[in-house]
C-alpha positions as CSV (number, residue, x, y, z in Angstrom):
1,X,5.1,15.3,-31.9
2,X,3.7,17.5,-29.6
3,X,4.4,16.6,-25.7
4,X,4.5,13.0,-26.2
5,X,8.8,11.9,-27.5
6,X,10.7,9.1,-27.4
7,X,8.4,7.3,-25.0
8,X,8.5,10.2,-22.4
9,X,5.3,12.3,-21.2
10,X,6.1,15.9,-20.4
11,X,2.9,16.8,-17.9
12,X,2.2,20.6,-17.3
13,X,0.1,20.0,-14.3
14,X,1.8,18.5,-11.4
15,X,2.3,15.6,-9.6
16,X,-1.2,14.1,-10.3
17,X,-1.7,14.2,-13.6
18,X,0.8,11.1,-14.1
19,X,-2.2,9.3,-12.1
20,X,-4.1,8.4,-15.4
21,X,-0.7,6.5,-17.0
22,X,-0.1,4.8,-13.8
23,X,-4.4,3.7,-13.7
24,X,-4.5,3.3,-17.2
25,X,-2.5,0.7,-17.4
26,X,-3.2,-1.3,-14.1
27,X,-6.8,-1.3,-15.3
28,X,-5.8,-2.7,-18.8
29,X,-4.1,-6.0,-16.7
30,X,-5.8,-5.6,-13.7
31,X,-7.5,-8.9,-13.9
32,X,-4.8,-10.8,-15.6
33,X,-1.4,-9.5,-13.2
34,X,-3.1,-10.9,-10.2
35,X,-2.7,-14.4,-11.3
36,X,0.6,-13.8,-13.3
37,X,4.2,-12.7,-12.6
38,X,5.2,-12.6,-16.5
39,X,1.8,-9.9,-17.1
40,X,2.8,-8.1,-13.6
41,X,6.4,-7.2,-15.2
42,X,5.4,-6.4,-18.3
43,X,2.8,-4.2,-16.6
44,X,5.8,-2.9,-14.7
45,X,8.2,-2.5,-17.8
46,X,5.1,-0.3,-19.1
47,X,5.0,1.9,-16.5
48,X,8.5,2.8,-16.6
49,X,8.3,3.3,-20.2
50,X,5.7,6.0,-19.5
51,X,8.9,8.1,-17.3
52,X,6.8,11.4,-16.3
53,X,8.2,14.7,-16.3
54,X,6.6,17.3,-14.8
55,X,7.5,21.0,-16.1
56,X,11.0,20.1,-16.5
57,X,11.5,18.6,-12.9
58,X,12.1,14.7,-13.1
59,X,10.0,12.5,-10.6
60,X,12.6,10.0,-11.2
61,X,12.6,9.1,-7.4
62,X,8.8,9.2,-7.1
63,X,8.7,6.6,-10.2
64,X,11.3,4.1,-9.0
65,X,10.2,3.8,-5.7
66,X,6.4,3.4,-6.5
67,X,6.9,1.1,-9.7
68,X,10.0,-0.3,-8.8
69,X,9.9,-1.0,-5.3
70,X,5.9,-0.5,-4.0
71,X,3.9,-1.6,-6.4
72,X,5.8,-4.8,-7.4
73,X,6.0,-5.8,-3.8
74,X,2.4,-4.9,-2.7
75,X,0.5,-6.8,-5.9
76,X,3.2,-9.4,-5.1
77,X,2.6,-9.9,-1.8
78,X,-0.8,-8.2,-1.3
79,X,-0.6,-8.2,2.4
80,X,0.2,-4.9,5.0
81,X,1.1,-6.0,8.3
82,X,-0.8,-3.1,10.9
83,X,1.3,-2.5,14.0
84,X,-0.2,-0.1,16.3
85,X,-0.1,0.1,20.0
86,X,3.1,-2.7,20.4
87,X,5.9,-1.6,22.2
88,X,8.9,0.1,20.5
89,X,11.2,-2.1,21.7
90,X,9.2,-5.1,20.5
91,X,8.2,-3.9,16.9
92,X,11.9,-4.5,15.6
93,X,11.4,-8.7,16.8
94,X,8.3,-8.4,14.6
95,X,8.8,-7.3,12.4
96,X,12.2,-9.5,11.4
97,X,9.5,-12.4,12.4
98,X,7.3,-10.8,9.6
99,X,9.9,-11.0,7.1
100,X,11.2,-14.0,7.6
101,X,7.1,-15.7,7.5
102,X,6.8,-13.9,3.9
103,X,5.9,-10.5,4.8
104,X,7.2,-7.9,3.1
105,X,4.9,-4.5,3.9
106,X,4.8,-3.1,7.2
107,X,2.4,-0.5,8.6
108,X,3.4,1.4,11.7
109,X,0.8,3.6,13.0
110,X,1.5,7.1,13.8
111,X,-0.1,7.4,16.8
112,X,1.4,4.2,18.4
113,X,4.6,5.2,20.8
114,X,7.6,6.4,19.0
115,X,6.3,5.5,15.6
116,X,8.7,7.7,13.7
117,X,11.5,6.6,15.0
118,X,10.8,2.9,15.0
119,X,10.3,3.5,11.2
120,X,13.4,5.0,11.1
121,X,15.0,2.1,12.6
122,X,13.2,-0.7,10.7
123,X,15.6,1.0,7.7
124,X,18.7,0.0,9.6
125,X,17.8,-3.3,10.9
126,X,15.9,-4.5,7.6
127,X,16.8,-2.0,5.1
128,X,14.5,-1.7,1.7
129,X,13.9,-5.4,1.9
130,X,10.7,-4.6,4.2
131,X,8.6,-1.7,2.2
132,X,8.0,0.8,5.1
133,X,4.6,2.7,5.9
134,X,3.3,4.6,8.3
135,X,-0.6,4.2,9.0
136,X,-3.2,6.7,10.9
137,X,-2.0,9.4,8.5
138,X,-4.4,12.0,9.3
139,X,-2.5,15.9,8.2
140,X,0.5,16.7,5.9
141,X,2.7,17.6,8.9
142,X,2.3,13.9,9.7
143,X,2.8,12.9,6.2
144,X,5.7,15.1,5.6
145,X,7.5,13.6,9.3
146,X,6.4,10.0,8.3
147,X,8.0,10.5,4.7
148,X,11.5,11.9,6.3
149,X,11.5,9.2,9.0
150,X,11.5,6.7,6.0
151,X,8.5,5.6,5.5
152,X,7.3,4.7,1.8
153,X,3.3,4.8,2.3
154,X,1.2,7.0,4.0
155,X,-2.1,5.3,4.9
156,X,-4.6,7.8,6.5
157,X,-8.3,6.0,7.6
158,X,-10.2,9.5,5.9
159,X,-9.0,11.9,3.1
160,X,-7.4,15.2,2.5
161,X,-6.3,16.3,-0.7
162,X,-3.4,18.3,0.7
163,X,-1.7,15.6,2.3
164,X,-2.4,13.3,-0.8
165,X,-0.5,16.0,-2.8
166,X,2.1,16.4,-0.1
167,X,2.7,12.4,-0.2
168,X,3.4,12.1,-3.8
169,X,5.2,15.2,-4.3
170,X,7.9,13.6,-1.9
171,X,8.0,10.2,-3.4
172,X,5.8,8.4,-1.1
173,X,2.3,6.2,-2.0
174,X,-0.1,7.6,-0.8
175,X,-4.0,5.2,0.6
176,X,-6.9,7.4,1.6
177,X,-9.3,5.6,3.4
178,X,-12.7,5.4,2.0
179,X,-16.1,3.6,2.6
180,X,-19.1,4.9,0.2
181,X,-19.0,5.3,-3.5
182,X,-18.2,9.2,-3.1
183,X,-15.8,8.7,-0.6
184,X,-13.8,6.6,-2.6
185,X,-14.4,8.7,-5.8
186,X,-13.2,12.1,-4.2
187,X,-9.4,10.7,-3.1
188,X,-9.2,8.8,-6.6
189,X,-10.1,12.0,-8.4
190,X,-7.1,13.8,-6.2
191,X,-4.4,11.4,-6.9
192,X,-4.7,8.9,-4.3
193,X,-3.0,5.5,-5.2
194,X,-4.9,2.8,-3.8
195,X,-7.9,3.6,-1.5
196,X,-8.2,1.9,2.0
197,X,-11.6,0.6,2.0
198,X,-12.5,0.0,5.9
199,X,-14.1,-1.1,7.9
200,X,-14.1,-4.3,5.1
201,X,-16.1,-6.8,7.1
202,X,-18.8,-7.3,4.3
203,X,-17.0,-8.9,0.9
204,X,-20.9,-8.5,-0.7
205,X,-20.7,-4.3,-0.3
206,X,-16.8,-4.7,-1.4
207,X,-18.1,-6.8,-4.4
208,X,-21.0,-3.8,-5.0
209,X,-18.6,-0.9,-5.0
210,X,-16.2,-2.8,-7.2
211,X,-19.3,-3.7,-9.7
212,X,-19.0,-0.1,-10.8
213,X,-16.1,1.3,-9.5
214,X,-13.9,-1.3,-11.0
215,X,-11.2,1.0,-12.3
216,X,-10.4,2.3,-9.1
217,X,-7.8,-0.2,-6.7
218,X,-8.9,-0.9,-3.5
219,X,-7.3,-2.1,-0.5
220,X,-10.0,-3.8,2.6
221,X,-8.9,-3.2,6.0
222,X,-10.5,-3.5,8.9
223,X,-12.0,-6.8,9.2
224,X,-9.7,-9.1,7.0
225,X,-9.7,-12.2,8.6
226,X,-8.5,-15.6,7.4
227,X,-11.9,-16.5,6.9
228,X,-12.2,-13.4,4.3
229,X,-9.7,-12.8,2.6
230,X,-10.0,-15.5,-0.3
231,X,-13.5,-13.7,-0.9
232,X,-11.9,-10.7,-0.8
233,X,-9.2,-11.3,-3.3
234,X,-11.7,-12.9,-5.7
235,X,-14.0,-9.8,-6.0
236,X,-10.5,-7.7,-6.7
237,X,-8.8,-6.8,-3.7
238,X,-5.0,-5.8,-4.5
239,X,-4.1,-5.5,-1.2
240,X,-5.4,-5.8,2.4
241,X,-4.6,-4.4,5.7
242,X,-4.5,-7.1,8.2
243,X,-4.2,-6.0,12.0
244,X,-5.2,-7.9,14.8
245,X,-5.8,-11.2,13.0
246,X,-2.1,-10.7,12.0
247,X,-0.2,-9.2,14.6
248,X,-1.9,-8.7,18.3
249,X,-1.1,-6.3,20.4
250,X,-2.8,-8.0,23.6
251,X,0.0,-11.1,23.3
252,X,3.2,-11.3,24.9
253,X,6.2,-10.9,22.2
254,X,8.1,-13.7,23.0
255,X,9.5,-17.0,21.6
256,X,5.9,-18.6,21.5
257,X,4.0,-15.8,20.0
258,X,6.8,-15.7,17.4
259,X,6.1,-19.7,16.2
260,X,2.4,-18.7,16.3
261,X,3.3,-15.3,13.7
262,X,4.9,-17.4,11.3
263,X,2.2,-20.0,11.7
264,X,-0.5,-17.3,11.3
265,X,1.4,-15.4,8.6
266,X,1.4,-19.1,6.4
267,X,-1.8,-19.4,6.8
268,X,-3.1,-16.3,5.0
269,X,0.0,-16.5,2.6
270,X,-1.6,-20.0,1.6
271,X,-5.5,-18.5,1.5
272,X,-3.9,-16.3,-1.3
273,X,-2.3,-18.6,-3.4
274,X,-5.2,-21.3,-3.4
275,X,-7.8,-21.0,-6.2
């Protein structure tokens, strides 16, 4: 039978080459999953069917949390909540306000004050209930501190192959960002999971790329607004990065601008469930 047995894969060239299964298959119910929970798990139950093993060294890890865990909650939920530049001591509030308005995927940027150690933290005051990333991802050292502090994504605005490597290898999803058609092309081709497209303020160029780079998932930041997003989603957005529409950094955390989170939060939930 070759290297294909009993439903498992045995892959002689690293990490990466399990990237085809995993695209292969999200492109063959990409347009269907959005729209339905029973295609999304049996999209899910194929993926973990297709268990990878790479020259004898199971990426059991790697596949859980991904399948499991990441994707299921990102195509659920679809929305990455981008703190950067909030206090430390405030981020914890938000986040709990975040989970508690529907949000379940949180984006702490590296280069905001003590952002490995307020990932670290979110694992003890919200556990695995609230995926983890860590955003502004720009070298593997930062990938490599980011993935030990806890975080499950590593978001970088630009691309390096190294680092995507680097993310996968230690179990971690890994969003290069991207704008033109090679930009995109070049992180895809390296194994990056879902490319950031930013800045996404124009849904007509997001609706152009996808027109022929369709097989490719794509994830707008950088502009997603409430006014937006609906477009966004309809042209095939699986995800999108929300910052400053979502959470501001300019507002005082306190009991009002918690009311007005949920409120905000609702909103955009409802934008995405609305035909």
């Amino acid at each position: 039978m070759g290297s294909k047995q009993r439903g498992y894969l045995c892959l002689h060239d690293g990490i990466g080459a399990s990237d085809n299964i995993f695209k292969s298959i999200w492109c063959y119910w990409s347009q269907e999953v959005q729209n339905s929970s029973v295609r999304l798990n049996r999209t899910i139950d194929l993926l973990l069917h297709c268990t990878l093993f790479s020259c004898g060294c199971v990426q059991l890890r790697l596949i859980q949390n991904i399948i499991m865990t990441t994707l299921k909650n990102l195509f659920e939920n679809k929305i990455i909540a981008i703190i950067r530049g909030i206090r430390p001591k405030d981020v914890l509030n938000i986040a709990n306000d975040l989970y508690k308005a529907g949000i379940k995927i949180i984006e702490i940027s590296v280069n905001s004050t003590d952002a490995l150690s307020v990932i670290n933290k979110l694992i003890h005051n919200i556990g695995d209930r609230m995926i983890r990333g860590a955003g502004t991802v720009l070298d593997v050292s930062s990938a490599r501190l980011a993935i030990d502090a806890g975080a499950k994504l590593s978001i970088s605005p630009g691309y390096n192959e190294e680092k995507i490597q680097v993310t996968k290898q230690f179990g971690a999803v890994s969003f290069p960002g991207a704008l033109t058609p090679t930009e995109i092309i070049l992180p895809y081709n390296s194994g990056g999971d879902i490319i950031k497209l930013l800045p996404a303020s124009n849904v007509v160029y997001f609706k152009n790329i996808r027109s022929f780079l369709n097989h490719i998932l794509l994830m707008p930041t950088g502009g997603i607004t409430l006014n937006n997003i609906k477009a966004f989603k309809k042209e095939g957005a699986v995800a999108f990065g929300i910052g400053s529409s979502l959470v501001n950094a300019l507002n005082l955390v306190n009991a009002k601008y918690s009311n007005e989170l949920k409120v905000n939060e609702k909103k955009f939930g409802q934008s995405l469930q609305s035909d």
